[in-house]
N, C-alpha and C positions, 0 to 999 in steps of 0.2 A: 567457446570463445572464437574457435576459427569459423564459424558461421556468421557471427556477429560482425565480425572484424571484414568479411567479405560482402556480407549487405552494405557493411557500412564505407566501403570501397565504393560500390556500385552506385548509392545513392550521391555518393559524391561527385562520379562521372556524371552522371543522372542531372544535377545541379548546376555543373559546370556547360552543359549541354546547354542546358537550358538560355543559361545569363551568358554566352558567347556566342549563342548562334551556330554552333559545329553543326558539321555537316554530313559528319561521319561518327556513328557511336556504335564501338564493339563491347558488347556483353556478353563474347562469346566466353564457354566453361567457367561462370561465377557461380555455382551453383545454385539458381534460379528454379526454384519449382514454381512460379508465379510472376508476372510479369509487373513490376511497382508499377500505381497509378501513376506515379508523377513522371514517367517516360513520356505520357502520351500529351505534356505540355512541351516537350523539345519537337517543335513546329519546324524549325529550319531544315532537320536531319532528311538527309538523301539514302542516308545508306546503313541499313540497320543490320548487326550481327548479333542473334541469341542463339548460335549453334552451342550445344555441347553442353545444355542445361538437362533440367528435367522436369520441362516446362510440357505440362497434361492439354493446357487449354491454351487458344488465341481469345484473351479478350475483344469483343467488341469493338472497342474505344481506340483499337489499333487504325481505326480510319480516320481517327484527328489527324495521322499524320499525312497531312494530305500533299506533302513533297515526295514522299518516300518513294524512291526508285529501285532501289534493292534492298531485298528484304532476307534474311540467310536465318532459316529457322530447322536445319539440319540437325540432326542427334540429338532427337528427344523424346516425347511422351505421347506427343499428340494424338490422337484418335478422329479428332472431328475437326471439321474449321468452321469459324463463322461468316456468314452471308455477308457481313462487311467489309472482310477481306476482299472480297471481289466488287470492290465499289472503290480499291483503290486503282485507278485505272493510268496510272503514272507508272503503274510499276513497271520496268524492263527486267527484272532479275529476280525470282523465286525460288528460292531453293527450301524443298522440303523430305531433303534424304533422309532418310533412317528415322523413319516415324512409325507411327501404330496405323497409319490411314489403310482404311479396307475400301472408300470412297469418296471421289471426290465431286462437287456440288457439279452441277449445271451453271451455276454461273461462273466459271474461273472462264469461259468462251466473251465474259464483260473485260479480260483485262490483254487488250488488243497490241498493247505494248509493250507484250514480252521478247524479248530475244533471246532470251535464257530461262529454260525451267529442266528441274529435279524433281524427280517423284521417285526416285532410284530408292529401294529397298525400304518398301513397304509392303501391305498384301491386298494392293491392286488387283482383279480379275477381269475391269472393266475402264474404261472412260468416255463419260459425255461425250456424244457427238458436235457437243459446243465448242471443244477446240479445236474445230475447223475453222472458227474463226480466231486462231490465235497466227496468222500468217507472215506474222514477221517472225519466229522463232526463230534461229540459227543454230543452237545449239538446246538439245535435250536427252535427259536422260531420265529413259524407265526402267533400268537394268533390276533383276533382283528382286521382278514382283509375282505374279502369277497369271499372267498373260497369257492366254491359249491360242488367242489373236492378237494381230496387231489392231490397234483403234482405229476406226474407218477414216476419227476424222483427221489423223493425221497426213492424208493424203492430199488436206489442201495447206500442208506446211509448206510451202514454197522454195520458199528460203533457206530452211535448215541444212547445216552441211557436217552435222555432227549429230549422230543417232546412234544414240546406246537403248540395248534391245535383249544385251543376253542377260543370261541365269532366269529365264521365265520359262514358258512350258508350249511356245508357240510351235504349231505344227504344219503353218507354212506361211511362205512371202506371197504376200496378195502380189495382184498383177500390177496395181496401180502404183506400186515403188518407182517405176520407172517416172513418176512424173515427177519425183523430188533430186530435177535436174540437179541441185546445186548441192548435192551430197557430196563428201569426201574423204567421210569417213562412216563404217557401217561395222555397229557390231553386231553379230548377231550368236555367238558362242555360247554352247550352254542350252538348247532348249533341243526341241525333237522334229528337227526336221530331215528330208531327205531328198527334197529337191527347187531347184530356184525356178523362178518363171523367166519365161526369155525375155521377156520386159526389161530386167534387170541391166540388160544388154545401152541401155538411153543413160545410163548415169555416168557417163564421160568424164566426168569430173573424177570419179571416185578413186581414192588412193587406197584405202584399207579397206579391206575386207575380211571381216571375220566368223568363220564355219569352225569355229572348234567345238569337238565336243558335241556334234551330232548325230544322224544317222545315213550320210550319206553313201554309198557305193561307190559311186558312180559322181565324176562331177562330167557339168554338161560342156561340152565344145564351145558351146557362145560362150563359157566365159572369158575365153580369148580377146573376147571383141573388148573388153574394158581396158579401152588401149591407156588410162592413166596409170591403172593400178601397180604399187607399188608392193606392197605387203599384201599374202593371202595366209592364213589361218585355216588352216587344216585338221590339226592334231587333232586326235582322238574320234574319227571315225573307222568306217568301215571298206577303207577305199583300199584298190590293188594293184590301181594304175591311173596315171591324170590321159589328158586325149591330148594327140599330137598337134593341134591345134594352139596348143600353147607354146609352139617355139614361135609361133607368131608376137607374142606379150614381148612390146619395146620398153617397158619400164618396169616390168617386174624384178625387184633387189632382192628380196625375203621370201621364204615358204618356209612351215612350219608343216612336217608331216609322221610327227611324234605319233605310237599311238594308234597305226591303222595296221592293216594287213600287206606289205609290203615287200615281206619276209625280207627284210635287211638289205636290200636292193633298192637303189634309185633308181625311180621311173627314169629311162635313159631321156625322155624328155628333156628333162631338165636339162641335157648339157648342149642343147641347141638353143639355150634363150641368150641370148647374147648378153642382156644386165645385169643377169640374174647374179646378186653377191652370196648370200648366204641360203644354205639351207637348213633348218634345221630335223633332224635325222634324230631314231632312234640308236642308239650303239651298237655295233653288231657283237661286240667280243661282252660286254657288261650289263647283262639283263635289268633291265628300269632307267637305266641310262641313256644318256644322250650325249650326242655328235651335233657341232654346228660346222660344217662342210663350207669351205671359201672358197667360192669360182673364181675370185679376183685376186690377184697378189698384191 
């Protein structure tokens, strides 16, 4: 009865879509294993939400909607997409987190008009070199897939200034980061690295940065020069000292240095940064524990 009763919600939206013209229809968590044909006659709709079903397949027939600018097909069953998908070329917003996808087409490089894409936790190892031409992107995220590299052709994202990157398996930063001027935020936590390229040094913009969770020793002196950076991400590697170089850093607020080898000592660095607010610290007195250290009162 509660399945019924929830189709029969759905179909209702579904109608009302239709005969009004909406612009906006969420079907997010109706539970959907199948996407009703008679969606694909609400013509008008901008902005489609089916997250949180457990929806196996993209029909086809998903390119009638040929207004459709955001598309939110997060938390569900999918394993494959169809070639039509990428002929909607309107779209600015694709979200397709927490799917089954192990790959995705050569043609998503047709839809030029993204600013926004998710491919966040799925079991990625690869992506076309096609989305190098997705250059208006600004915000993306691949977090959470199996990445041992990062994809080449992101390096002609341009634009992007939000890049999620950890929980993959990547084992180093290409050199050509440094050309994604307009970054400002960079995660990259969670995977097996152990050292950054000096390149990295060009992303002037950058506010966040995130090393948690790697294998570094050692961080390098240029990273001083990321005279934006606000927030670095530390915890859990293998470090035993930051370089003096960083009492240079005018806007660094936050460190996080949980988790290394530091034996319960702050790198005395740290109390020559002049912005620096917090630190976060392991505890010295409560083994697993942690201390967030205020420079500022």
């Amino acid at each position: 009865m509660c399945e019924q009763e929830g189709l029969k919600e759905v179909m209702h939206k579904i109608a009302r879509a239709e005969s009004l013209g909406w612009v906006r229809l969420s079907l997010k968590e109706s539970g959907l294993d199948t996407i009703p044909q008679e969606l694909f006659r609400c013509t008008e709709v901008e902005e489609l939400d089916l997250s949180g079903n457990q929806l196996k397949t993209v029909p086809p027939e998903i390119c009638q909607l040929t207004k459709l600018k955001k598309l939110y097909l997060g938390h569900n069953q999918i394993k494959t997409l169809p070639s039509e998908l990428f002929k909607m070329t309107n779209l600015t917003e694709l979200c397709l987190t927490n799917n089954l996808l192990n790959e995705i087409p050569y043609d998503i490089g047709k839809l030029t008009e993204l600013r926004y894409l998710s491919l966040a936790v799925n079991y990625l190892t690869t992506l076309p070199l096609s989305i190098e031409y997705l250059s208006k992107i600004e915000i993306a995220s691949l977090r959470n897939n199996l990445f041992s590299s990062v994809p080449a052709g992101i390096s002609k994202w341009i634009r992007v200034n939000n890049l999620e990157l950890h929980n993959n398996q990547l084992k180093s930063v290409p050199k050509w980061i440094g050309e994604l001027r307009d970054l400002k935020r960079l995660e990259l936590s969670n995977n097996n690295l152990s050292s950054l390229p000096e390149e990295i040094v060009a992303l002037q913009k950058l506010r966040e940065l995130d090393l948690s969770a790697n294998y570094f020793t050692a961080l390098p002196s240029f990273i001083a020069q990321l005279g934006e950076l606000e927030y670095l991400g530390l915890t859990g590697n293998k470090l035993s000292d930051l370089p003096l170089s960083m009492k240079g850093m005018k806007k660094l607020d936050h460190i996080t240095l949980r988790y290394n080898n530091f034996a319960g000592t702050v790198p005395s660095v740290l109390w020559d940064i002049p912005t620096l607010g917090r630190v976060t610290f392991d505890s010295p007195n409560d083994n697993g524990r942690y201390c967030v250290l205020e420079f500022r009162g």
